[in-house]
N, C-alpha and C positions, 0 to 999 in steps of 0.2 A: 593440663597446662598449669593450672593450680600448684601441684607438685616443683616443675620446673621454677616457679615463681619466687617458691619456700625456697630451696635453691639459690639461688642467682642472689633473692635477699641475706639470706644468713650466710652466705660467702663473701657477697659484697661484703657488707656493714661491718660483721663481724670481722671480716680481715683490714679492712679502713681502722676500725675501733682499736684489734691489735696492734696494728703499724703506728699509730696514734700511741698508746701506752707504752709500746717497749721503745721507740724512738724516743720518749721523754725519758727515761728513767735514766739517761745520764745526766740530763739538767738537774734531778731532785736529788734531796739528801733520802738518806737510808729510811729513817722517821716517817716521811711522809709517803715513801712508797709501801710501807709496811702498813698505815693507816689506811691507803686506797686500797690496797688488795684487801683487806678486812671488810671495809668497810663496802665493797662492792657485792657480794651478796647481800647482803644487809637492805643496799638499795632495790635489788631485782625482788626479793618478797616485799616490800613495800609496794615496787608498779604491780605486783601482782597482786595484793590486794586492794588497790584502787580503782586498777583497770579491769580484774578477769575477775574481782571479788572473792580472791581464793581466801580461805581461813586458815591463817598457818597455826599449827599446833604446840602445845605447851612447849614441846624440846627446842622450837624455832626460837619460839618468844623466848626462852630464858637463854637462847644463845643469841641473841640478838641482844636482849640484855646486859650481858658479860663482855659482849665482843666493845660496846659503847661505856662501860664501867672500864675496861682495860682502855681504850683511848684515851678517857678522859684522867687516868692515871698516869701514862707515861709520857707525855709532857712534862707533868709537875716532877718527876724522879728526873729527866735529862734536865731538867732548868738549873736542881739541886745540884746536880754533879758538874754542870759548867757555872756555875760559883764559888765551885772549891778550889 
């Protein structure tokens, strides 16, 4: 039964969750969909280390690193390019 449960959960949610994200993406600009799909891993090893205590490893952390170095960078380049 257990099995069936994983199931039913990760079909439900996860296709609620989908229908949810790709239903918005005509409301959002380009920007900010490219920052959520980044930045959505990002979020799952976090619950993963809060919740299941996992340790993610060097490769993780420095791309977890980079991927929040690159957001925090292309803002400031479009802000530049629509004041020219």
């Amino acid at each position: 039964m257990k099995i069936g449960n994983i199931f039913i959960i990760g079909f439900i949610h996860t296709g609620f969750v989908f229908y949810l994200f790709f239903s918005s993406l005509r409301e959002l600009k380009a920007q900010i969909i490219t920052i959520l799909v980044f930045v959505d891993p990002i979020i799952v090893i976090l619950l993963d280390v809060t919740i299941l205590n996992y340790r993610p490893d060097a490769y993780q952390l420095l791309g977890t690193f980079l991927v929040f170095v690159g957001i925090s960078y292309s803002p400031k380049k479009v802000r530049s390019l629509e004041k020219a």
